[in-house]
Every structure is written in C-alpha cells, then in structure tokens.
N, C-alpha and C positions, 0 to 999 in steps of 0.2 A: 880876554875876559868878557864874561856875558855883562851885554847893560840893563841896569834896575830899571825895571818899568816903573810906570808910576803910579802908585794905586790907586784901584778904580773907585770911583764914591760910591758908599754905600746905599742901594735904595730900599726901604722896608718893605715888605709885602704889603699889598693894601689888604685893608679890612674893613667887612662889611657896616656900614653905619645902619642905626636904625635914626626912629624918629628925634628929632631933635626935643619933646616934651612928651616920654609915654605917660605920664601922670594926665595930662591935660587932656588928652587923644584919649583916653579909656572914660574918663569924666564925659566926654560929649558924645560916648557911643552909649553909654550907660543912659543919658538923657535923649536919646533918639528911640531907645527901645520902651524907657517909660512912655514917651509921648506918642508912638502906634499903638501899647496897649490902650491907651487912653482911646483913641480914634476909632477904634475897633476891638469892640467887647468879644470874645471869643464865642463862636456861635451854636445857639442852641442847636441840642435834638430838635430832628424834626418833627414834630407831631404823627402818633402813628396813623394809618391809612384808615379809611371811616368802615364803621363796622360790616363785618358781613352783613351781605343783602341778603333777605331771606324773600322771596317774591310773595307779592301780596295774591291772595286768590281773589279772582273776579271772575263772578257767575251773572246769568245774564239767561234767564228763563223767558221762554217764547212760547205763547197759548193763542187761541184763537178765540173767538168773540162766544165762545162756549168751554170756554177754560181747557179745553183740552192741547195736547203740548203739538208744537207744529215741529215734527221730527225731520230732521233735515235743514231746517231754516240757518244759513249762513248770514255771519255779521262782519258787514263792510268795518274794520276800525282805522279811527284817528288819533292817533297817540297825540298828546298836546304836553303832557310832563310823563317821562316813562317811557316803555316800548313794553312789549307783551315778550317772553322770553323765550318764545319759541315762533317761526313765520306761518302762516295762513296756509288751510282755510283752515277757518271757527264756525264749525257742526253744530246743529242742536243733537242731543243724543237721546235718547227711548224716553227720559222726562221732557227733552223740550226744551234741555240746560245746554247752555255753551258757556265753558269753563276755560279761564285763561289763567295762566301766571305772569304773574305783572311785575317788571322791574321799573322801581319809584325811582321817578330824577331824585339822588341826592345834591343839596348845597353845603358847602360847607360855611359855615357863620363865622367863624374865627378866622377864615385863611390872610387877610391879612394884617391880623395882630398877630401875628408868630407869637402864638399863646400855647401854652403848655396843657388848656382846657381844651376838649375837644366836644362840641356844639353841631350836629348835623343836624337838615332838614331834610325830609323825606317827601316825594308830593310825587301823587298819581293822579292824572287827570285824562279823561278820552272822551270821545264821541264815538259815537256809532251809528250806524243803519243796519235793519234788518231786513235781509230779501227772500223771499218763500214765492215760489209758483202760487200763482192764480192770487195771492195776495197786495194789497198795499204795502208798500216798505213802512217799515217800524225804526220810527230815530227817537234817541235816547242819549245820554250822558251819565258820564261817573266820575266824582272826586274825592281823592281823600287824604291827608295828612299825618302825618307823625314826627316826632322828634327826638335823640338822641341827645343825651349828654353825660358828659366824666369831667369831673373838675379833677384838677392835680391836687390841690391840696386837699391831704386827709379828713383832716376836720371838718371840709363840707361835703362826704359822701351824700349824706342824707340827700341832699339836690340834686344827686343824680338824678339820671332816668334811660331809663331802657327802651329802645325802640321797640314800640307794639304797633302794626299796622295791622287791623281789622279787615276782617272779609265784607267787601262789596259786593253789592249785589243791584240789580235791578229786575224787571218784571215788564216784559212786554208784551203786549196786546195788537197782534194782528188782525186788522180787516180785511174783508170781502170789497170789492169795490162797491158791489150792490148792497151790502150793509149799510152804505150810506144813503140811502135812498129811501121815503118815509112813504107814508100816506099819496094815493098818488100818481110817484113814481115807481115804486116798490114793480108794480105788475105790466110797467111799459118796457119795451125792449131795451139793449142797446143801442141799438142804431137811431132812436127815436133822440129828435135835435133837443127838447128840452132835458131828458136824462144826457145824453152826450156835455153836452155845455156845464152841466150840470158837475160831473164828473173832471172835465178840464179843469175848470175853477177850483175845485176842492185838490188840485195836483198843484197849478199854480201857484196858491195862493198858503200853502198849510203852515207853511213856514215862515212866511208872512203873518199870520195870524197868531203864531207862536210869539211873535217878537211883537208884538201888541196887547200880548197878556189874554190872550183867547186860544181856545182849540177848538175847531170843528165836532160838534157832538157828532151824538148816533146813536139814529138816523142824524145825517145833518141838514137834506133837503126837502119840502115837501110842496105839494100842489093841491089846492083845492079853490074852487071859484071863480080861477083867473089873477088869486095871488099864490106868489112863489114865496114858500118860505124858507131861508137861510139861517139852519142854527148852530148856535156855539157855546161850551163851556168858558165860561168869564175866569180868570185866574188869577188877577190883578192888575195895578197901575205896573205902568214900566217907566213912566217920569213922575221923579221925586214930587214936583207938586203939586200932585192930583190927590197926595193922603188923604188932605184935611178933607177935600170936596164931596158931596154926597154921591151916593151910589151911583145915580141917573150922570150925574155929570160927567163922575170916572167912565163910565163906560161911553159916551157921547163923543168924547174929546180923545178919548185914548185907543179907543177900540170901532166906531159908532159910524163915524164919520169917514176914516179911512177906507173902511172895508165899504159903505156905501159908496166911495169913490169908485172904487173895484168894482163892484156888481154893476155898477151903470156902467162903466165901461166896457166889460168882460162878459154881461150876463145879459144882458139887456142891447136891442130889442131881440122878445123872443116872441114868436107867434103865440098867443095866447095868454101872454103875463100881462096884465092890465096895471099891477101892483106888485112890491115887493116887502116883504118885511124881513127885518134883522133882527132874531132875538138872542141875549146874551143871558144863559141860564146862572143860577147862581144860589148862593144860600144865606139867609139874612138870621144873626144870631139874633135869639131873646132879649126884647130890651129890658124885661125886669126877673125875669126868673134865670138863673147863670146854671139851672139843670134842664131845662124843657129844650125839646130838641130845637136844630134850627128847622126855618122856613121854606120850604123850595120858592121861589122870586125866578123873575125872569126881565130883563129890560128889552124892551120893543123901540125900534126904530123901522118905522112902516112911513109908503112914500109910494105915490104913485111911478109909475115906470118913464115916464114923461119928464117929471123932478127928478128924480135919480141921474138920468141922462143929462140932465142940464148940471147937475153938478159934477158930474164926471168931467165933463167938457168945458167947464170954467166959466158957461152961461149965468150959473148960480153961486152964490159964495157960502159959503159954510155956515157962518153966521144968522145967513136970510134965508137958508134950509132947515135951520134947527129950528128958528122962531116958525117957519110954516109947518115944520112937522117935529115937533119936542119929543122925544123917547118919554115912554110912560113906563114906570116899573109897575106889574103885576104881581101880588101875592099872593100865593093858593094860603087858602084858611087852612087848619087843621081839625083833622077831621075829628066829627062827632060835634065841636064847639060851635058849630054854624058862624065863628066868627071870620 
C-alpha cells in the first residue's frame, strides 16, 4: 500500500503592493505642482520682431564755388549709427547729387521688460568726405532720428506712433586750392614759399579750426605791406563757459589764441611777413530793432611775427600776449547811415 505524503503548506501568490498612504502621496504631488506654478509664471509671447525698415534716403549735392554740380565727385563714408544698404563707390550724378539708402541702427527700448508694448529707436548718423580732382576734399556730417511705437492695450492707440524717417540731406561746397588765396597771393605761383605754407597750414589745421568753432573763409589768406592776413568764419564757443562772455573774449580764448599758437609755429618765420593778423568774421544782431538786418563784424587779433613766435614757443604766456596785443572787434556801418 502507497504511503500518505504529507501535505505541502499552502503558499499564496504574492501581490503587488502599492503605496502604504495613496491619499497622502497625491496631497503632496498636488502641492508640488501648485508651488512650480507659483515659481514660474508660464511665459509670455514674445514680442514681435521691430518693424520693417524702410531705408532713409540720404542725398548729399556737390557744387563748386560757382554752384555748378561737380559730376563725378565720390564720398568717402563713415557710418557711426547705420550702414548705407548698398557698398561703395557713391558718385555724384549729372546734378552733382550722391544718393544713398541708409539702414538706421534700430534699438529696442523695451527689450528688457519682456513687455507686450513695442517701443523702437531709429538713428542715422555719418560722416563723410568728399574727393573730386584738382579740388579740396569737402567733409560734412548727417544725423537723424525716429521712433516707433504699439502699445498692447487698446485703449491707448492713440499713443501710438509710426515710424517716419525724413529725407537728409546736405549741400557741399568744393574748393579750388587757389580759391583760397586773397589779395596778394591770388597771382603768385605755386611753388612761391609764402602761398605754399600758406596752403600747408590751411590742410593742416582745417579741422582744427572746426573743433574751435571757426572755418577758414574764402579767400582765407592775404598779403599786403609785409602783414599776412589769416581769415575765418567765427561759428561759435565750443566750451560751455564762454556764453555769457562778450564777443572779443569768445573769440580770444576759444578760437584767438590757439590758432595764433599755430601760425607762429607753422607760419612763421616767412621772408617777408613782418606782422600777422587773425580775423574772425562774423555777424552782430540789432541791438534795438529785432527786423533790421545784422551787422558784418569782424574780431582782429594782429601781432607782430616776433610775438607770435614767442608765443608759439612758450617764451610768451597767453595772458601777457593778449594784454600786449587785445583783439579789437571792427563793425562795418551800414550803408547809406554814415553810422
């Protein structure tokens, strides 16, 4: 007879457990997803791209010292905000015009308030020179501004504004080297050492004279009796605290004295210049009538060639050149008043 085994113990299948508290586990995922929305606001559009550029026109007319157009005359440019939207060379054409398309440096005003207003600034800024055979180069600048805005919210369209960028322009006037040359000089050669020097100095120095609140007239040099005369358009102070000061001063301290530094140094000794004088041309408004035209005026600063060179060379001081030789303002009367 078969023997009774013994019966085996029963083992249950195992089964999968879960969490020992789903209530409590769902509570603290629910509060984890609250507190990232909190940390992090779900993120704006981004504001759209700034508006089409449309390119500003920039014209830039070239004449010569009888208004007629100098065809052909190319212009060196210096982009400072912007680029021109096409590369070089810039022609004058049958008027004498050189015409550009200008792409304005945009900024954007808003970029970092991640604002839903869009606020752009437009800005064109250059310099230039202009080059023509047998001429002076002709330098010039051009700037100009615009600005763009959309607010989001409806109810302040009105604020808008739409970008209008205006056509620039400028107007340049070419010389002759011998244009510059007056009474004089006018009918001495080239090669002759007081027009040479003469010429140097006026190359040297023009942009110099720019940054002092003058330009060389024209004629700007002349010669008679063994003084040389140096002259310039006067255009204003270039340090703030010359406004209040009278005319003679402004021109003395800002313009007067520097360039007499220059000429003794650069001009002087020349065979034959015994004297020099510096005039700063200029125009003195009405003092009681606000219709009557202004005055032609001129400020002199004359010195023998002897003093000039001693102030160039630091023998003389500023101070003890003006008191020996004061610039005297001249006013032409007008005419017919004998005054």
């Amino acid at each position: 007879m078969r023997k009774a085994q013994a019966p085996t113990p029963f083992t249950a299948p195992a089964r999968r457990r879960g969490p020992a508290n789903w209530p409590a586990l769902a509570a603290g995922l629910f509060l984890l997803l609250g507190l990232a929305a909190c940390a992090a606001p779900p993120p704006q559009a981004s504001p759209p791209p700034p508006p089409g550029q449309t390119p500003q026109k920039v014209t830039i007319r070239v004449l010569d010292a009888k208004d007629r157009p100098v065809v052909g005359a190319e212009a060196v440019i210096r982009p400072q905000a912007g680029s021109p939207r096409a590369p070089g060379p810039y022609l004058a054409d049958a008027r004498g015009e050189i015409r550009l398309e200008w792409l304005p440096e945009v900024r954007d005003e808003l970029v970092k308030l991640h604002s839903r207003d869009q606020v752009y600034t437009f800005q064109t800024k250059l310099g230039f020179t202009i080059k023509a055979k047998g001429f002076l180069d002709g330098v010039g600048s051009l700037e100009g501004s615009g600005r763009y805005r959309s607010l989001d919210n409806p109810e302040l369209t009105s604020m808008d504004n739409t970008l209008a960028m205006g056509k620039l322009s400028e107007t340049v006037v070419l010389r002759r080297p011998r244009d510059l040359l007056g009474p004089g000089l006018s009918q001495r050669p080239d090669h002759d050492p007081l027009v040479a020097s003469c010429l140097e100095f006026f190359n040297k120095y023009r942009l110099v004279a720019q940054r002092l609140g003058a330009e060389f007239a024209w004629p700007s040099f002349g010669y008679r009796g063994g003084v040389l005369t140096v002259a310039f358009d006067w255009r204003g102070v270039t340090w703030g605290g010359l406004k209040q000061a009278p005319l003679t001063a402004k021109v003395a301290v800002n313009s007067g004295v520097p360039l007499a530094v220059a000429a003794g140094k650069d001009l002087l000794p020349l065979k034959g210049v015994d004297s020099l004088a510096i005039e700063f041309r200029h125009e003195l408004p009405p003092e009681n009538d606000p219709r009557a035209a202004p005055r032609p005026a001129k400020v002199v600063l004359a010195a023998p060639a002897e003093q000039l060179r001693d102030l160039a060379q630091g023998r003389l001081t500023p101070d003890k050149f003006l008191l020996a030789h004061p610039p005297t303002l001249v006013v032409e009367p007008r005419g017919g008043d004998g005054s």
